[in-house]
N, C-alpha and C positions, 0 to 999 in steps of 0.2 A: 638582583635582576627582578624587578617587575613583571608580572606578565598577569593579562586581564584573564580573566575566566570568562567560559562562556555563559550568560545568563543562566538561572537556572528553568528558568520558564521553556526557554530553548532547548537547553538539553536534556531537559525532560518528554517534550515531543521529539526528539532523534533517539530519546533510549526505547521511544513506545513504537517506533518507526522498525527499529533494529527488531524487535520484538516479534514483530508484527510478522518480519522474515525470515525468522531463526527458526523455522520450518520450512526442508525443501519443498512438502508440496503446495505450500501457500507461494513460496518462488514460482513455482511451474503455473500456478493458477494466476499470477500476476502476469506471469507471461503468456500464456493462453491469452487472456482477454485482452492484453495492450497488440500480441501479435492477430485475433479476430477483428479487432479495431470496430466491432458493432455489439450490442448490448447481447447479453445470452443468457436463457435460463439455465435454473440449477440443471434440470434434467437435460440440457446440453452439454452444460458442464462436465454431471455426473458421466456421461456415455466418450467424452473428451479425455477424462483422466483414467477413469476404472475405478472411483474409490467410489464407498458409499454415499447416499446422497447426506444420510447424518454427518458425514465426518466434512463432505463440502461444506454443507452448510454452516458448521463450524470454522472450517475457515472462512468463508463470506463475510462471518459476521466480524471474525478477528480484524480481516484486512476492512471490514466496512468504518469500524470504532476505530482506525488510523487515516479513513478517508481515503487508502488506496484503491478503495472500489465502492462506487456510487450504486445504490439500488435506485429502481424506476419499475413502481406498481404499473401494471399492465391489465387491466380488469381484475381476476383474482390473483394473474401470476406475476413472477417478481423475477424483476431481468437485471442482468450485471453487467456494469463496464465501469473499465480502467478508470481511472482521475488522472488523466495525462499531468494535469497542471500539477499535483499531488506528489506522484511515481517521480516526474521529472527533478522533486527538489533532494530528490535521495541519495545522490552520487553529490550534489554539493555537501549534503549532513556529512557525508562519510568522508571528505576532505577536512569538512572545519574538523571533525572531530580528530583527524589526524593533523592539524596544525596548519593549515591551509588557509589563506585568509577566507572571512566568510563574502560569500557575492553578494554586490547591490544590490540586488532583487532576491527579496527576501526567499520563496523559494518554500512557503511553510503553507502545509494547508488548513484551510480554513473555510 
């Protein structure tokens, strides 16, 4: 039985994806800002979750270096919102990776 592997280019962005949310509170903070649906500072953030603003911004940057959350300098300060197009291709990773044909639209961000 044949069967193609998934490139590895690919499943090297899905293993950095998965990564990225093997932390429940980087979970919560993807979900905070895709359910605010508008950009927020860290010290929004921070007053949002309860956690430090070091350990936020620790995750900002993890979930920023997968592209699930976009920065946008605002004079000196730094706002965050979701990557809809990004977030969105995350339930397809987690089918292909479970055997699932992968979808026509590719689904990767970039």
């Amino acid at each position: 039985m044949d069967v193609e592997l998934l490139d590895r280019t690919t499943a090297a962005e899905y293993a950095s994806w998965f990564r990225a949310l093997a932390d429940p509170s980087r979970v919560q903070l993807v979900e905070l800002l895709a359910r605010h649906g508008a950009p927020m500072s860290v010290g929004q953030i921070v007053a949002a979750m309860g956690l430090a603003q070091s350990t936020v911004s620790q995750h900002l940057m993890i979930l920023a270096e997968v592209q699930f959350v976009l920065v946008e300098p605002v004079g000196n300060a730094r706002y965050y919102r979701i990557n809809t197009d990004c977030v969105s291709g995350f339930p397809s990773a987690a089918d292909v990776v479970m055997g699932k044909p992968a979808p026509a639209t590719g689904g990767k961000c970039s």
